[in-house]
C-alpha positions in Angstrom: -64.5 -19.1 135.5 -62.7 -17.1 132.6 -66.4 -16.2 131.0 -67.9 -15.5 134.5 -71.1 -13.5 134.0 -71.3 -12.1 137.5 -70.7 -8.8 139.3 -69.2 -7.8 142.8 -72.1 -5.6 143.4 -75.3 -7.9 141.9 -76.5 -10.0 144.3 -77.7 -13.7 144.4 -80.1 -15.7 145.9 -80.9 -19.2 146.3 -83.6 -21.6 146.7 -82.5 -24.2 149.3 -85.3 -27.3 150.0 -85.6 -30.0 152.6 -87.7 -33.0 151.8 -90.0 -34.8 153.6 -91.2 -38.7 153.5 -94.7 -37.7 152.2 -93.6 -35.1 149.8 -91.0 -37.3 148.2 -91.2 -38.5 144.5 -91.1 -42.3 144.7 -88.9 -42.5 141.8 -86.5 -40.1 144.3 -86.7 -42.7 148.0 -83.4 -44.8 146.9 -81.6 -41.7 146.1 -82.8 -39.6 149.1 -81.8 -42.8 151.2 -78.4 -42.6 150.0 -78.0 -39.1 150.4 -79.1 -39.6 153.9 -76.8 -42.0 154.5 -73.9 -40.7 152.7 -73.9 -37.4 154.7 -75.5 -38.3 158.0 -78.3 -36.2 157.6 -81.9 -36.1 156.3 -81.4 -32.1 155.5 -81.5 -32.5 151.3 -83.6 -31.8 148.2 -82.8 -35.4 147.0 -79.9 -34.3 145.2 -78.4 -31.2 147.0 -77.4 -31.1 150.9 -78.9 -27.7 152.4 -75.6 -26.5 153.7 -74.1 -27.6 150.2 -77.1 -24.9 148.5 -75.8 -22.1 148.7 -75.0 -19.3 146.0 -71.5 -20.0 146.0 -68.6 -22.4 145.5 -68.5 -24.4 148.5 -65.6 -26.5 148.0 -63.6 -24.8 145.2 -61.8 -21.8 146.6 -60.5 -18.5 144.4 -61.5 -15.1 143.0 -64.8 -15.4 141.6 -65.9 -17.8 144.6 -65.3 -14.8 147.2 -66.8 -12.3 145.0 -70.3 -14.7 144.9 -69.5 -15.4 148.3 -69.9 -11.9 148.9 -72.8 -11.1 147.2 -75.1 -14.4 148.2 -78.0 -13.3 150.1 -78.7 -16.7 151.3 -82.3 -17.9 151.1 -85.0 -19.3 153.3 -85.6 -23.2 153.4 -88.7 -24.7 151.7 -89.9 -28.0 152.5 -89.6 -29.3 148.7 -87.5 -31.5 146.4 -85.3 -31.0 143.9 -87.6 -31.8 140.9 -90.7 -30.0 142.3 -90.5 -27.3 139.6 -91.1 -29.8 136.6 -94.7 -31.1 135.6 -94.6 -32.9 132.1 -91.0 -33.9 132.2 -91.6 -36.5 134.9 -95.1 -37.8 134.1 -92.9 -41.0 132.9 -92.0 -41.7 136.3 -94.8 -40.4 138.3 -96.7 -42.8 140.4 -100.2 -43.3 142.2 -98.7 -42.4 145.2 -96.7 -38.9 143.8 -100.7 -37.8 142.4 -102.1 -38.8 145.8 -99.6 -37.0 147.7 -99.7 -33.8 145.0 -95.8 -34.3 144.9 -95.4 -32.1 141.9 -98.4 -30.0 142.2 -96.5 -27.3 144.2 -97.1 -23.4 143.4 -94.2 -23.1 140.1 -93.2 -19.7 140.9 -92.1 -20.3 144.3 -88.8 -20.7 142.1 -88.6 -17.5 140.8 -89.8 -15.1 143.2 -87.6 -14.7 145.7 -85.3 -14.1 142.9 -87.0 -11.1 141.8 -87.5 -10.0 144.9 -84.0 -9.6 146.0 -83.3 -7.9 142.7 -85.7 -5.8 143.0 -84.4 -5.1 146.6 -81.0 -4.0 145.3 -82.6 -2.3 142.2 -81.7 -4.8 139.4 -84.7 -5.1 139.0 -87.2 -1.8 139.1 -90.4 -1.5 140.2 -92.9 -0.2 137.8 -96.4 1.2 139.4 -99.9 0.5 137.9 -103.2 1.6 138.1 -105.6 -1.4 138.1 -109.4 -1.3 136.9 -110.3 -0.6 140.4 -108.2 2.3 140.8 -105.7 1.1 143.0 -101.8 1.1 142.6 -100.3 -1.9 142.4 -96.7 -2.8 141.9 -95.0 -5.4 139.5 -91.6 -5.6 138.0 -90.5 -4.7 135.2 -87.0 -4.9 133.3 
């Protein structure tokens, strides 16, 4: 925590996923299984319990854990898994039943959105108005 690179007044989002049986990776059903069972409930990414995803240090309590307590704006639950922003790093362990099911064919920038949005929210980020070929004004962010 010495080289924390946060701020009380910045705030933070998350993206917090719940799996289901027919989006799951096959290479993922033994460890969702366990997770299942280790925590009684079925309400995980594969790796991360949704209670447990949160933008802040659940378990570990001290000064930079309230300030991002603080500032965590909490996020909506998707139903995805943990790996579902990767493509080519798991085409070693992807299966006939991950390509019939589109397991990691979801929309990529579902991950980053809702980031910018809450920055842009706050005013981290700015909006920055455009005039497209049609004439219209259209917004998109800018740094």
């Amino acid at each position: 925590w010495r080289e924390a690179q946060h701020l009380p007044h910045i705030p933070t989002c998350v993206l917090r996923g719940v799996l289901e049986e027919h989006t799951t990776p096959e290479s993922l059903d033994m460890v969702c299984n366990l997770l299942t069972k280790q925590s009684g409930s079925p309400l995980h990414d594969s790796q991360v319990h949704v209670y447990d995803a949160v933008g802040h240090p659940v378990y570990v309590k001290n000064r930079n854990g309230r300030i991002l307590k603080n500032v965590d704006m909490g996020g909506a639950i998707q139903r995805t898994h943990h790996w579902s922003p990767l493509s080519e790093e798991v085409e070693f362990v992807r299966t006939s039943r991950d390509v019939q099911n589109a397991v990691f064919d979801c929309a990529k920038d579902r991950h980053i959105f809702p980031f910018c949005d809450v920055n842009a929210r706050f005013g981290v980020i700015h909006y920055k108005s455009e005039t497209n070929e049609n004439g219209d004004n259209s917004k998109s962010y800018s740094s």
